[in-house]
C-alpha positions in Angstrom: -31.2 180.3 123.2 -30.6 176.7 122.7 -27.9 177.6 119.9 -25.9 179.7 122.7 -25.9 177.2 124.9 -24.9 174.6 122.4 -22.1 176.9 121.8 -21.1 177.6 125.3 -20.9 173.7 125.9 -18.6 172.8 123.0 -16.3 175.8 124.0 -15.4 174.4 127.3 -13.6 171.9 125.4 -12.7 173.5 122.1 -12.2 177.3 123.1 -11.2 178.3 119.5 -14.9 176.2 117.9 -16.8 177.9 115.6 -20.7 176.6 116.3 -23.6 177.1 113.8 -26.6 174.9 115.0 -29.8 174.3 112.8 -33.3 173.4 113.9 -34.5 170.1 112.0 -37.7 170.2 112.7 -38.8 173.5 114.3 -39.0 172.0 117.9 -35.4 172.5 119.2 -34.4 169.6 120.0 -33.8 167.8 116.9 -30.8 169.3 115.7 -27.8 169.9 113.5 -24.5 171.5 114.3 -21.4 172.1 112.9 -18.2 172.7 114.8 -15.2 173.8 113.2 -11.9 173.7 115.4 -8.4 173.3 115.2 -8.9 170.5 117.9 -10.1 167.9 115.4 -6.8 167.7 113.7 -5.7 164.4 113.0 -9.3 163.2 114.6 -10.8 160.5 112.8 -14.3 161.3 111.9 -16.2 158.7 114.4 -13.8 160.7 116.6 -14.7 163.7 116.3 -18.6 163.4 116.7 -17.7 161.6 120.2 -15.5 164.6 121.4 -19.3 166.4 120.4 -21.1 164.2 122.0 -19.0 163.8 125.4 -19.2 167.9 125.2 -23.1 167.9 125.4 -23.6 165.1 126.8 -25.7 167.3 129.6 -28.0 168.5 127.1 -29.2 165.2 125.9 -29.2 164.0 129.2 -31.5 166.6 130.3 -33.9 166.6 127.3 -32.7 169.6 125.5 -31.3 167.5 122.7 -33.2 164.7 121.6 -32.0 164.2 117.9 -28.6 165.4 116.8 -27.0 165.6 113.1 -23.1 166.3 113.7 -20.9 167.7 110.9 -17.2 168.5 112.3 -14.0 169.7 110.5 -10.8 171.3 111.1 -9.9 175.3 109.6 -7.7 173.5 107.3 -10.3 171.5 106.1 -11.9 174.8 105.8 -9.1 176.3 103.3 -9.6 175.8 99.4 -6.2 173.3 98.2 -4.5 174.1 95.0 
């Protein structure tokens, strides 16, 4: 459930993200997510994880998140070059 959510949060401000969210620890609230989204082009890295963070930002406030791992990229990042 906590996944779905996670998911739900980050596309109200990056409709086109793509959201996979692992459990550290097996407690749900010490977690990793990756967001791929076309809204991270030309966002430097320390950027990007605050545009995350600002985006659940209720979740950690509430308890729901206590730890959180954050890898981000763009499709193009995405697409084998050469």
């Amino acid at each position: 459930m906590i996944d779905q959510q996670i998911a739900a949060m980050l596309r109200q401000t990056m409709p086109d993200a793509e959201v996979r969210v692992y459990d550290m620890t097996g407690t749900m609230d010490h977690l990793e997510v990756f967001v791929r989204s076309k809204a991270f082009a030309g966002v430097a890295p320390l950027d990007r994880h605050r545009m995350v963070e600002k985006a659940l930002a209720p979740a950690r406030a509430d308890g729901r998140i206590h730890a959180l791992q954050i890898r981000t990229e763009t499709p193009e990042d995405a697409t084998p070059h050469g």
